[in-house]
PQR file with spaces between the fields and no chain letter, atoms N, CA, C, O and H, PARSE charges and radii, in Angstrom:
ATOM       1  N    UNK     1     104.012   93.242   79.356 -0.4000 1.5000
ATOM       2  CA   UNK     1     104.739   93.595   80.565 -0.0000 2.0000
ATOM       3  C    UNK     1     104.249   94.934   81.111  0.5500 1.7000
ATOM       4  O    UNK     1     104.517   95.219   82.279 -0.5500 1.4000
ATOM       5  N    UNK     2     103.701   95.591   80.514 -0.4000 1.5000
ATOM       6  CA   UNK     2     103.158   97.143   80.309 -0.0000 2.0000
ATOM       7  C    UNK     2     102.091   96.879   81.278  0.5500 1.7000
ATOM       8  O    UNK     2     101.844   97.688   82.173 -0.5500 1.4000
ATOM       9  H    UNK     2     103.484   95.360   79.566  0.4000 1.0000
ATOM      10  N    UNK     3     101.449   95.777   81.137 -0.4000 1.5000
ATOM      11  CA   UNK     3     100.254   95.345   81.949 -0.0000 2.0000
ATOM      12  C    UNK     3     100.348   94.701   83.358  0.5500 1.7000
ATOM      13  O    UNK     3      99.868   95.082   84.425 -0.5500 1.4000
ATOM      14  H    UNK     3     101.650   95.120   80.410  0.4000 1.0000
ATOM      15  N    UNK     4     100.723   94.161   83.207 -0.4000 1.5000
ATOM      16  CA   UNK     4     101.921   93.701   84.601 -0.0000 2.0000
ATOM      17  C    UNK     4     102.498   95.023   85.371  0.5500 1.7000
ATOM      18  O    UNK     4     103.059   94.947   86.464 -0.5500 1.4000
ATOM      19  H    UNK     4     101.112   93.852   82.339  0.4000 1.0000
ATOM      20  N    UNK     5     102.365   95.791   84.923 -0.4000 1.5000
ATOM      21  CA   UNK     5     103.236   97.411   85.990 -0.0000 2.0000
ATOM      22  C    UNK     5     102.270   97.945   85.981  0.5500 1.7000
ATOM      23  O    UNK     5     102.317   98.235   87.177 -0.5500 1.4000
ATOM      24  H    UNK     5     101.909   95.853   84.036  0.4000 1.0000
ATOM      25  N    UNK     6     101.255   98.414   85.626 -0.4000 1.5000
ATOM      26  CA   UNK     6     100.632   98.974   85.923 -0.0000 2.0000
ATOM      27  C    UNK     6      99.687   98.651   86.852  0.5500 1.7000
ATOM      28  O    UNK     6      99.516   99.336   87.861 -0.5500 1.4000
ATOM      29  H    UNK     6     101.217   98.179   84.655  0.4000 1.0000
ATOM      30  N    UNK     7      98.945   97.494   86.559 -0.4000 1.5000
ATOM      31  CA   UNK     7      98.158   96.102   87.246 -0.0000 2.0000
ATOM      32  C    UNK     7      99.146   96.258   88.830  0.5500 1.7000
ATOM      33  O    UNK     7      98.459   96.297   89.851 -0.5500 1.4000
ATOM      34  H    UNK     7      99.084   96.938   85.740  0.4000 1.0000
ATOM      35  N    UNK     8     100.508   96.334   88.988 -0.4000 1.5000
ATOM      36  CA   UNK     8     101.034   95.812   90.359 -0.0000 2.0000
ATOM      37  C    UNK     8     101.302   98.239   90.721  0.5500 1.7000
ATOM      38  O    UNK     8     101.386   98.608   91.892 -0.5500 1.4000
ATOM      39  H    UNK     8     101.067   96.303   88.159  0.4000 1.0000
ATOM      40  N    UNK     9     101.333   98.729   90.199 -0.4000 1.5000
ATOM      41  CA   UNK     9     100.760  100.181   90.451 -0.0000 2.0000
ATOM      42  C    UNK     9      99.366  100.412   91.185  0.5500 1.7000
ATOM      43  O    UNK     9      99.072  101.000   92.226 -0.5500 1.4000
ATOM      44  H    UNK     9     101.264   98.429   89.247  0.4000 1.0000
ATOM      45  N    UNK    10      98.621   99.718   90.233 -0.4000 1.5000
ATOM      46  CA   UNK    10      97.216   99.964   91.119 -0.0000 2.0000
ATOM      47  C    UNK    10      97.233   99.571   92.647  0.5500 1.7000
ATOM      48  O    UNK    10      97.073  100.315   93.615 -0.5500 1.4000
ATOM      49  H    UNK    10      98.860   99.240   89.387  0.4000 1.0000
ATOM      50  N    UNK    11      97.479   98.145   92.616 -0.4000 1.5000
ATOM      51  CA   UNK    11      97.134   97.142   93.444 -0.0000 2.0000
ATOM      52  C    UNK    11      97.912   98.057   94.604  0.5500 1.7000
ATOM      53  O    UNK    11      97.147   98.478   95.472 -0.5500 1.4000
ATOM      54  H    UNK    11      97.609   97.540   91.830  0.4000 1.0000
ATOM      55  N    UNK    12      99.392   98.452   94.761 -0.4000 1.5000
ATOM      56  CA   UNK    12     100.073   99.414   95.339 -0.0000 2.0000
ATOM      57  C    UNK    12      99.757  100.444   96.268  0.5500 1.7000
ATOM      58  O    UNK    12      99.960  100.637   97.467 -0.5500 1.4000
ATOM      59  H    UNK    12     100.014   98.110   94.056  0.4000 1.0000
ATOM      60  N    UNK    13      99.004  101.245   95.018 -0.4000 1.5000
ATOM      61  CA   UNK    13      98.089  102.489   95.901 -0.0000 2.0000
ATOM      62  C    UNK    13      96.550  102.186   96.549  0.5500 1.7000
ATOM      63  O    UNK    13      95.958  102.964   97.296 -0.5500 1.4000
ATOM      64  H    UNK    13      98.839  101.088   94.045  0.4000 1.0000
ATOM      65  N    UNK    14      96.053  100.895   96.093 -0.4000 1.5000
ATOM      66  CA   UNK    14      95.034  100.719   96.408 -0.0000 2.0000
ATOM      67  C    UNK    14      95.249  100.134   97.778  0.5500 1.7000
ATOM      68  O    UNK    14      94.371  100.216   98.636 -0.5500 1.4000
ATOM      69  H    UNK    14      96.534  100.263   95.486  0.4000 1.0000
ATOM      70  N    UNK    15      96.760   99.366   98.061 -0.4000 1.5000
ATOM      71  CA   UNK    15      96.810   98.535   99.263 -0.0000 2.0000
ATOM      72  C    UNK    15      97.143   99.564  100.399  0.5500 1.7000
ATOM      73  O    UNK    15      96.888   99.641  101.601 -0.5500 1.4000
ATOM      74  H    UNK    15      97.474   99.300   97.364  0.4000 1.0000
ATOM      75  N    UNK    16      97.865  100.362   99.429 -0.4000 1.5000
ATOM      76  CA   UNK    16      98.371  101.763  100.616 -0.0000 2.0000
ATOM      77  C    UNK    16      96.833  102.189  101.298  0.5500 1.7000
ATOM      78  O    UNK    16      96.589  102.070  102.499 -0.5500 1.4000
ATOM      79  H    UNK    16      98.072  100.299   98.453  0.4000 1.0000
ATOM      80  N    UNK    17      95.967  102.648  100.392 -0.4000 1.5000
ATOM      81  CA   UNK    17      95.037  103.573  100.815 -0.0000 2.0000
ATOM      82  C    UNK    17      94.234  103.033  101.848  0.5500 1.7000
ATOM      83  O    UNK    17      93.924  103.668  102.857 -0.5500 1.4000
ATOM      84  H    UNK    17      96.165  102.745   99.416  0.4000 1.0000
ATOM      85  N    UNK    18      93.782  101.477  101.527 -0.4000 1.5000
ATOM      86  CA   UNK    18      93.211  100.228  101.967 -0.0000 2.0000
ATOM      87  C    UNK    18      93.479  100.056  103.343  0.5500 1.7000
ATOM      88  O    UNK    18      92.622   99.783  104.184 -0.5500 1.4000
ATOM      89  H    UNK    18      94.034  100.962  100.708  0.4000 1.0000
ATOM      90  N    UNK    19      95.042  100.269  103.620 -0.4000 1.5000
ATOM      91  CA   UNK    19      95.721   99.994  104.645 -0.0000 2.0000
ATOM      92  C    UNK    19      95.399  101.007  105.543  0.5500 1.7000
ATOM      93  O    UNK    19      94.777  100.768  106.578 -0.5500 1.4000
ATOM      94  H    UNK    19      95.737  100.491  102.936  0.4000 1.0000
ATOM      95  N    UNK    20      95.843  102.323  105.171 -0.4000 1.5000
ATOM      96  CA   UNK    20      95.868  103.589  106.171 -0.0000 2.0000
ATOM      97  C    UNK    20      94.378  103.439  106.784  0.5500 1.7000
ATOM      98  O    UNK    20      94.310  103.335  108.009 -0.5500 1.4000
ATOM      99  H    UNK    20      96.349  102.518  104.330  0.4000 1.0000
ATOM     100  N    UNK    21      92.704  103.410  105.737 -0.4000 1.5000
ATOM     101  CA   UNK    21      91.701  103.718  106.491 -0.0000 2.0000
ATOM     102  C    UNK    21      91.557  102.893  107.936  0.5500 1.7000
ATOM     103  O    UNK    21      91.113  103.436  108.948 -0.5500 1.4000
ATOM     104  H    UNK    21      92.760  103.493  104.742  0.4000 1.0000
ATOM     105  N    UNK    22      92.001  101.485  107.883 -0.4000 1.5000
ATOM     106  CA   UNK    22      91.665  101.379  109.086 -0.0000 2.0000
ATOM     107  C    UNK    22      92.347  101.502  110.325  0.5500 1.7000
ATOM     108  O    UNK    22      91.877  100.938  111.313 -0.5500 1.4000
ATOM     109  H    UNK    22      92.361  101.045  107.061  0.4000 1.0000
ATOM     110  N    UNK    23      93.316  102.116  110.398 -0.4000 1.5000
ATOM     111  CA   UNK    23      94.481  102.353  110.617 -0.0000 2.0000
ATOM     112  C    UNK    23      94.075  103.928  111.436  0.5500 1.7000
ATOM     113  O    UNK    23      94.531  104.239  112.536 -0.5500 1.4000
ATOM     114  H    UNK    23      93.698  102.574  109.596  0.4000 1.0000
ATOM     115  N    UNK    24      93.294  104.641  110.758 -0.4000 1.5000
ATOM     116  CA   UNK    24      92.715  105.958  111.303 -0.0000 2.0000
ATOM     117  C    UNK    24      91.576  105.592  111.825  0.5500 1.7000
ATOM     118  O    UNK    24      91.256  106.354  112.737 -0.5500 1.4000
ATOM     119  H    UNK    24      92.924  104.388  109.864  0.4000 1.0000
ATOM     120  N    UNK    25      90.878  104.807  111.650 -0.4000 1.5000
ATOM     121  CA   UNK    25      89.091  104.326  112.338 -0.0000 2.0000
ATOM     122  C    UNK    25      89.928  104.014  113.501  0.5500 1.7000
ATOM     123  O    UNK    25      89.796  104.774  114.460 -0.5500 1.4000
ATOM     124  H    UNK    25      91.138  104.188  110.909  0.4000 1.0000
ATOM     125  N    UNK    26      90.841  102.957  113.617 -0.4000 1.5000
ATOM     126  CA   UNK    26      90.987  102.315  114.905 -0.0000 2.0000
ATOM     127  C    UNK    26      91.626  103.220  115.617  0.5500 1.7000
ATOM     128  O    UNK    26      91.311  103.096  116.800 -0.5500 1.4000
ATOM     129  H    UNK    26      90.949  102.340  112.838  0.4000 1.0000
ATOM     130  N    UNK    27      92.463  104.170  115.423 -0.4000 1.5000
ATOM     131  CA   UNK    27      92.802  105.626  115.914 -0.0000 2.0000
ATOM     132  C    UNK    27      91.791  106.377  116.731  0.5500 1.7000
ATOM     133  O    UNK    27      92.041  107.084  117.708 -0.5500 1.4000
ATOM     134  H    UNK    27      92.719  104.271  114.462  0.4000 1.0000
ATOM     135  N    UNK    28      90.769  106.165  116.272 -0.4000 1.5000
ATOM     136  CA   UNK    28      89.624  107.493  116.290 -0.0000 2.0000
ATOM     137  C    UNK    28      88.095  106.163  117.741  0.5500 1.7000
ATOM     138  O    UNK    28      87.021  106.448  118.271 -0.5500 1.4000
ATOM     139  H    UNK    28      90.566  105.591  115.478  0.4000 1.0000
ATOM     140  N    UNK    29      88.862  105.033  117.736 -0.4000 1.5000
ATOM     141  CA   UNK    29      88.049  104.070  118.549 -0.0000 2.0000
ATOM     142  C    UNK    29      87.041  103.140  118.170  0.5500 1.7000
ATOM     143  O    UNK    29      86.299  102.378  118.789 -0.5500 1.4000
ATOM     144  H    UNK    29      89.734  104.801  117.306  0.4000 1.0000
ATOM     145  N    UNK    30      87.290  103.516  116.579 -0.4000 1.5000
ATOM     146  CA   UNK    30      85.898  102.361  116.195 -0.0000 2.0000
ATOM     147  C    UNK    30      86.882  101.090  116.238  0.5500 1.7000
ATOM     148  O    UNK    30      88.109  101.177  116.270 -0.5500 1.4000
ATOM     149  H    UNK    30      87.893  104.135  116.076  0.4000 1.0000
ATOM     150  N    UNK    31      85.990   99.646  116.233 -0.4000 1.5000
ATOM     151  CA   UNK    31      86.185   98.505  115.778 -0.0000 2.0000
ATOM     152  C    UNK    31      85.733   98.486  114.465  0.5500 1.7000
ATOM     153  O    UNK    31      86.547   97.938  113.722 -0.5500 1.4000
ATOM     154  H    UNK    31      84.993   99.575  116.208  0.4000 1.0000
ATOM     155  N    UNK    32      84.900   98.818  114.003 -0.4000 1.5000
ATOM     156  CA   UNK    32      84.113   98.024  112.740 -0.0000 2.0000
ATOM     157  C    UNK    32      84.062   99.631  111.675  0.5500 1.7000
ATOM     158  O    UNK    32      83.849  100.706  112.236 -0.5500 1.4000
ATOM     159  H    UNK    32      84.239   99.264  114.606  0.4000 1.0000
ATOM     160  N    UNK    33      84.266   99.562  110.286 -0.4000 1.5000
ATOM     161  CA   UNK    33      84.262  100.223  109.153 -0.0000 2.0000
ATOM     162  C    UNK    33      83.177   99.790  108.112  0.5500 1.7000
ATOM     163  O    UNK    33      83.368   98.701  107.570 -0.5500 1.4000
ATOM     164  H    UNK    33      84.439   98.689  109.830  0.4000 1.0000
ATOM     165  N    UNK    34      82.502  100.223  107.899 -0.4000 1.5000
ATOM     166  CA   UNK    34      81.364  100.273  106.558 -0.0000 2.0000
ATOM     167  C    UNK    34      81.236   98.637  106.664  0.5500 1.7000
ATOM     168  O    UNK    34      81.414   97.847  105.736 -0.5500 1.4000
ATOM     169  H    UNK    34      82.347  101.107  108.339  0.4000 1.0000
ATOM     170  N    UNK    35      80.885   98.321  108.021 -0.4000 1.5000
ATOM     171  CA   UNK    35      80.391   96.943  108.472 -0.0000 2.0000
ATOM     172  C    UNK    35      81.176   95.991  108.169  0.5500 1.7000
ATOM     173  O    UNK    35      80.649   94.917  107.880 -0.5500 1.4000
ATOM     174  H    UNK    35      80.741   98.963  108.774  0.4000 1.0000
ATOM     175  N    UNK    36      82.791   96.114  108.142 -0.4000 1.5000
ATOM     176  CA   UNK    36      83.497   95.072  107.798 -0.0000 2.0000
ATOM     177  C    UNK    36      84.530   95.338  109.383  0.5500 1.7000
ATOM     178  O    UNK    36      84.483   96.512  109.753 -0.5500 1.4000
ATOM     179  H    UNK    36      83.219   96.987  108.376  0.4000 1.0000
ATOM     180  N    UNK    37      85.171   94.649  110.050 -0.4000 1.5000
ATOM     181  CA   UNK    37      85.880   94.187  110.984 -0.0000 2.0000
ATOM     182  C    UNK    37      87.810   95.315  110.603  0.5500 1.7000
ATOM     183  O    UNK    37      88.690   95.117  109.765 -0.5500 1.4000
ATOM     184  H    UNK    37      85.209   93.696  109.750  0.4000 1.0000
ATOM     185  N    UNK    38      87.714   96.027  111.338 -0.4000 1.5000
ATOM     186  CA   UNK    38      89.093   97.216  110.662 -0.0000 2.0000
ATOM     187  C    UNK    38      90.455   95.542  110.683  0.5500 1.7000
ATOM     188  O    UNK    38      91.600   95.676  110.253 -0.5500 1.4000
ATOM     189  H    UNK    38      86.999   96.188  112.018  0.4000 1.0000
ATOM     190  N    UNK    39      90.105   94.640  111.064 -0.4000 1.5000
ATOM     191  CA   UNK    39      91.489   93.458  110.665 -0.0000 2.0000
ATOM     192  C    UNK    39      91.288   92.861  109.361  0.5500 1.7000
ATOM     193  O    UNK    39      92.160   92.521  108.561 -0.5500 1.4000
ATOM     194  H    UNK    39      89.174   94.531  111.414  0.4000 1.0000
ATOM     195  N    UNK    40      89.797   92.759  109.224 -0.4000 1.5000
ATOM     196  CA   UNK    40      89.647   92.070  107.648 -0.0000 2.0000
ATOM     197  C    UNK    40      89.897   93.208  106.402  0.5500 1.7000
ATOM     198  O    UNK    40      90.176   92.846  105.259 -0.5500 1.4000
ATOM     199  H    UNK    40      89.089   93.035  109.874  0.4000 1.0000
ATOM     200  N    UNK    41      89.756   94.631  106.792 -0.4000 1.5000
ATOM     201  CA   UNK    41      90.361   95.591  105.793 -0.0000 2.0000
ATOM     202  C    UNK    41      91.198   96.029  105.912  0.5500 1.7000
ATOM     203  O    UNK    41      91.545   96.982  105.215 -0.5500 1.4000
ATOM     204  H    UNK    41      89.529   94.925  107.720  0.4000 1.0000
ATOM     205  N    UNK    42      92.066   95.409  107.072 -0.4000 1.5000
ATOM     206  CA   UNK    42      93.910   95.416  107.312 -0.0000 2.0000
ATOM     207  C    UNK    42      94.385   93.847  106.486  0.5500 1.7000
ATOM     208  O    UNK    42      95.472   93.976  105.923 -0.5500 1.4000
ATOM     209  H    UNK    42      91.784   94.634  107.637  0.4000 1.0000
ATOM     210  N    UNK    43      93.937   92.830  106.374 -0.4000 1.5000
ATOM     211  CA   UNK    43      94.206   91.807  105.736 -0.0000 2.0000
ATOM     212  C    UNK    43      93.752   92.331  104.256  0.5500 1.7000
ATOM     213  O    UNK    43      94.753   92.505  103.562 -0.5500 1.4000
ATOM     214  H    UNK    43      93.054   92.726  106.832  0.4000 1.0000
ATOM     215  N    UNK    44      92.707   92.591  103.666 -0.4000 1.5000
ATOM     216  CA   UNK    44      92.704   93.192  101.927 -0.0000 2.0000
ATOM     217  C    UNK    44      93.618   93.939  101.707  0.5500 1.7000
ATOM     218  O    UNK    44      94.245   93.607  100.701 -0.5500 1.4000
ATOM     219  H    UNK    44      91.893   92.450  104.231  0.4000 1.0000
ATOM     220  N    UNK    45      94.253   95.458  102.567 -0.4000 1.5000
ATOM     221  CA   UNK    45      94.884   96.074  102.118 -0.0000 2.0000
ATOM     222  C    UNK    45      96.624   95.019  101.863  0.5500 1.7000
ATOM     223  O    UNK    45      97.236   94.906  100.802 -0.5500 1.4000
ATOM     224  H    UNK    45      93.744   95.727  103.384  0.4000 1.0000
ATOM     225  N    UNK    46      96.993   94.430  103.187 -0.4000 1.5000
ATOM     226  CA   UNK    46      98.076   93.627  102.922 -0.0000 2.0000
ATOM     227  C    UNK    46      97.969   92.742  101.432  0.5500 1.7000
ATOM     228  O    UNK    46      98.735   92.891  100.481 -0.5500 1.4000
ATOM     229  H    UNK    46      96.496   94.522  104.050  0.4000 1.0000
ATOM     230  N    UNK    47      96.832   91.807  101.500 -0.4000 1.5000
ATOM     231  CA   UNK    47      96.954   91.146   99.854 -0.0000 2.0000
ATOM     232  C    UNK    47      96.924   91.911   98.934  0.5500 1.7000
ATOM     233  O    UNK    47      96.904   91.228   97.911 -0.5500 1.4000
ATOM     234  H    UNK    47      96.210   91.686  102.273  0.4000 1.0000
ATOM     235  N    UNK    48      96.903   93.342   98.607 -0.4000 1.5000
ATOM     236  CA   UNK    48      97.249   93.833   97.729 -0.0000 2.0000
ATOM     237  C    UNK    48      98.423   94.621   97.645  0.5500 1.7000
ATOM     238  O    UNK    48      98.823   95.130   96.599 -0.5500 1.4000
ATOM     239  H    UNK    48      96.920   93.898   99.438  0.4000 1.0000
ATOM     240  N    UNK    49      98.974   94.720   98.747 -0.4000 1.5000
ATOM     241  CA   UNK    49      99.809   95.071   98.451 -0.0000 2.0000
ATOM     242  C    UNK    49     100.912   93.901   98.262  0.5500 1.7000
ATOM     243  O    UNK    49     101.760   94.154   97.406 -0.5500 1.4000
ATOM     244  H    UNK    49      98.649   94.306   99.598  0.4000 1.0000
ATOM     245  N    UNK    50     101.040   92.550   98.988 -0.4000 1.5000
ATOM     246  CA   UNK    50     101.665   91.344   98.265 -0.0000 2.0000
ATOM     247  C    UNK    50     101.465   91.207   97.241  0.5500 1.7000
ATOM     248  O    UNK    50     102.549   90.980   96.703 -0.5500 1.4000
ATOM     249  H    UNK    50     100.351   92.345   99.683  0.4000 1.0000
ATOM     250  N    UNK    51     100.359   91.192   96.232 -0.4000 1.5000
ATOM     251  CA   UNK    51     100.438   91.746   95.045 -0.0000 2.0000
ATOM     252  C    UNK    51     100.922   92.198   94.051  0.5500 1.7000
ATOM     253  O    UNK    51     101.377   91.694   93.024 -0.5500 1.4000
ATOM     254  H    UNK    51      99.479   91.377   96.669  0.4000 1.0000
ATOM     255  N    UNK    52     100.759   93.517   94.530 -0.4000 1.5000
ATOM     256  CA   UNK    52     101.671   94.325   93.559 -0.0000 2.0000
ATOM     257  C    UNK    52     103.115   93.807   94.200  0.5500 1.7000
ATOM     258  O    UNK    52     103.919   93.995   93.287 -0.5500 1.4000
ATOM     259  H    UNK    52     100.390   93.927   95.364  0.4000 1.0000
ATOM     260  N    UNK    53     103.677   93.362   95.096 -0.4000 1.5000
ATOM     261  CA   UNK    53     105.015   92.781   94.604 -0.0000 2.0000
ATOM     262  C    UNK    53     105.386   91.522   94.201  0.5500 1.7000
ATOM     263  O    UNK    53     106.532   91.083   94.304 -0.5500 1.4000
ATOM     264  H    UNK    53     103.024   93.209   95.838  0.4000 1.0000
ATOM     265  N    UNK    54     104.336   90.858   93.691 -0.4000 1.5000
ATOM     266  CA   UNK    54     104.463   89.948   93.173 -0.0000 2.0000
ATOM     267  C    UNK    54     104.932   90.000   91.839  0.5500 1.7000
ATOM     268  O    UNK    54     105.827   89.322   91.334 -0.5500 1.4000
ATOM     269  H    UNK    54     103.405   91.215   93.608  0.4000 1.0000
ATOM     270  N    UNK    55     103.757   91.468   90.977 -0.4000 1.5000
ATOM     271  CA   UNK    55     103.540   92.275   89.694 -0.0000 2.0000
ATOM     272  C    UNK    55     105.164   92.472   89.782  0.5500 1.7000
ATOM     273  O    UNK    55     105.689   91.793   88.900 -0.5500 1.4000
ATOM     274  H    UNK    55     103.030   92.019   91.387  0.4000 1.0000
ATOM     275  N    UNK    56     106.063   93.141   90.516 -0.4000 1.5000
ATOM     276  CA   UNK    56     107.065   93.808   90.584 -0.0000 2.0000
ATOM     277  C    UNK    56     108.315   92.723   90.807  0.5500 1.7000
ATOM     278  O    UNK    56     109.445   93.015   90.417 -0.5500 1.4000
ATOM     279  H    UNK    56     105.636   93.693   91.232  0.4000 1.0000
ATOM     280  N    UNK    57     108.137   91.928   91.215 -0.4000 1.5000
ATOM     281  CA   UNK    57     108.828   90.898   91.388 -0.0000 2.0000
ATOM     282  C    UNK    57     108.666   89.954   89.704  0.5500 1.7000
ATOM     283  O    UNK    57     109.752   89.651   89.210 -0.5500 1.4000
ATOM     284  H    UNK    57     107.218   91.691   91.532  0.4000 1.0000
ATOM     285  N    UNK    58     107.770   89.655   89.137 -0.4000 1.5000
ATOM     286  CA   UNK    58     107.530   89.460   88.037 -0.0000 2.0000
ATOM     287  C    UNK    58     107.995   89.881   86.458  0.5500 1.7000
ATOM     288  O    UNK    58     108.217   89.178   85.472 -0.5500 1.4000
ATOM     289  H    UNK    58     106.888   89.902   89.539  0.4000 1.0000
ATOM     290  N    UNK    59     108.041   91.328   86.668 -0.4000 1.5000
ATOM     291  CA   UNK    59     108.561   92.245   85.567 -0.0000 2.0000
ATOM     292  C    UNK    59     110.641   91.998   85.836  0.5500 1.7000
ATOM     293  O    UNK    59     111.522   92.004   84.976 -0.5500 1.4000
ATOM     294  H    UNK    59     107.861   91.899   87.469  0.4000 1.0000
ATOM     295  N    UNK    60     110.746   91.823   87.292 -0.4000 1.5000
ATOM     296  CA   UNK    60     112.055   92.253   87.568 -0.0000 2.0000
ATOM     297  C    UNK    60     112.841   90.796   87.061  0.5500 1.7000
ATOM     298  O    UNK    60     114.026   90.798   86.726 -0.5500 1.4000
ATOM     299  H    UNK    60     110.030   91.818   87.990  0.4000 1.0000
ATOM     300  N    UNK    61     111.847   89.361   87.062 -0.4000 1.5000
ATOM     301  CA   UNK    61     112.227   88.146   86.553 -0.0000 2.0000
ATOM     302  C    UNK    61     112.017   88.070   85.106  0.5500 1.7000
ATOM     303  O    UNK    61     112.616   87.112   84.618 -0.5500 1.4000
ATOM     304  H    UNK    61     110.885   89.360   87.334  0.4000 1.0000
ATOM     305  N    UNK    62     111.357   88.775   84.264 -0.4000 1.5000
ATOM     306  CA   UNK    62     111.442   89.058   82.995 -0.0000 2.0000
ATOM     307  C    UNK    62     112.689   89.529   82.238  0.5500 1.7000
ATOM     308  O    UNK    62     113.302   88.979   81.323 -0.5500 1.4000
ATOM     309  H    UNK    62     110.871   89.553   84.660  0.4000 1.0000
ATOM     310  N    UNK    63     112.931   90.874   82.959 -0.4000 1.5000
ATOM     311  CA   UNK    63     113.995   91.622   82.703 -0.0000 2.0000
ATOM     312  C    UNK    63     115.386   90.716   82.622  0.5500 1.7000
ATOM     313  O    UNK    63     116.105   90.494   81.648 -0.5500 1.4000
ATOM     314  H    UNK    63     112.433   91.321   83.702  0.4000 1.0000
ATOM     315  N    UNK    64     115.514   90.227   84.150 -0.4000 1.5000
ATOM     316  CA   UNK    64     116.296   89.584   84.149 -0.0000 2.0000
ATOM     317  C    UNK    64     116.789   88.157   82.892  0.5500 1.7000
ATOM     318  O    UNK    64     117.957   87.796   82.751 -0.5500 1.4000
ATOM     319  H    UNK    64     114.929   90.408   84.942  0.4000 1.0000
ATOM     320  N    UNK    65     115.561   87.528   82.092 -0.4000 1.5000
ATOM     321  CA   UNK    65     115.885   86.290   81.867 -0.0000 2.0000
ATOM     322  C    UNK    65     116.058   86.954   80.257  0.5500 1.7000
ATOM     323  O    UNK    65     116.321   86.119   79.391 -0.5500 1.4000
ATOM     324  H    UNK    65     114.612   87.821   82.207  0.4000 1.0000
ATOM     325  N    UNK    66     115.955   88.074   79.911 -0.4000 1.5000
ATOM     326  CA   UNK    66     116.483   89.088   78.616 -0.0000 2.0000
ATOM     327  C    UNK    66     117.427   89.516   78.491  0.5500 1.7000
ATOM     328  O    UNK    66     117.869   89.864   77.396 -0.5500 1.4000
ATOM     329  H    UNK    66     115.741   88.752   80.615  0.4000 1.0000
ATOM     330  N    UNK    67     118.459   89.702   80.358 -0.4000 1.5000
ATOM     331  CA   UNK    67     119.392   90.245   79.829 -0.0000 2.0000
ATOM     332  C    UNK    67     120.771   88.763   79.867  0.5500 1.7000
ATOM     333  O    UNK    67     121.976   88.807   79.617 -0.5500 1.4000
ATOM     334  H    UNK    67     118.100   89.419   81.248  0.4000 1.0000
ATOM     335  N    UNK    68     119.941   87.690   80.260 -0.4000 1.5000
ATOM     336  CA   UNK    68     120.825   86.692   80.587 -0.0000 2.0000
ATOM     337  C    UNK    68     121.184   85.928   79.074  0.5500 1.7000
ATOM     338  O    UNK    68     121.963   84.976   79.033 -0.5500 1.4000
ATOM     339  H    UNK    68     118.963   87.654   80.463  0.4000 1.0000
């Protein structure tokens, strides 16, 4: 389960960070980021961050079926 939280931690900050860059490119007037489309690295950052609440949603159905 240890692995599971941390695994949906990463995915978290990685979707956050994922999310914001293109988010500031398209701010600043570009379309395109390190040759990828700023919507297709607005769609990666979203699947990871569904992700990690999946991870979080997961641990919270664990918990739950321990204390039932």
């Amino acid at each position: 389960m240890e692995l599971i939280k941390r695994l949906g931690d990463l995915f978290a900050i990685a979707g956050i960070l994922i999310c914001i860059a293109p988010l500031i490119a398209r701010l600043s007037g570009q379309y395109y980021l390190l040759g990828f489309e700023l919507k297709t690295l607005l769609l990666g950052g979203m699947l990871l961050l569904l992700l990690a609440c999946l991870a979080r949603l997961e641990i919270l159905l664990r918990q739950g079926s321990r204390a039932g």
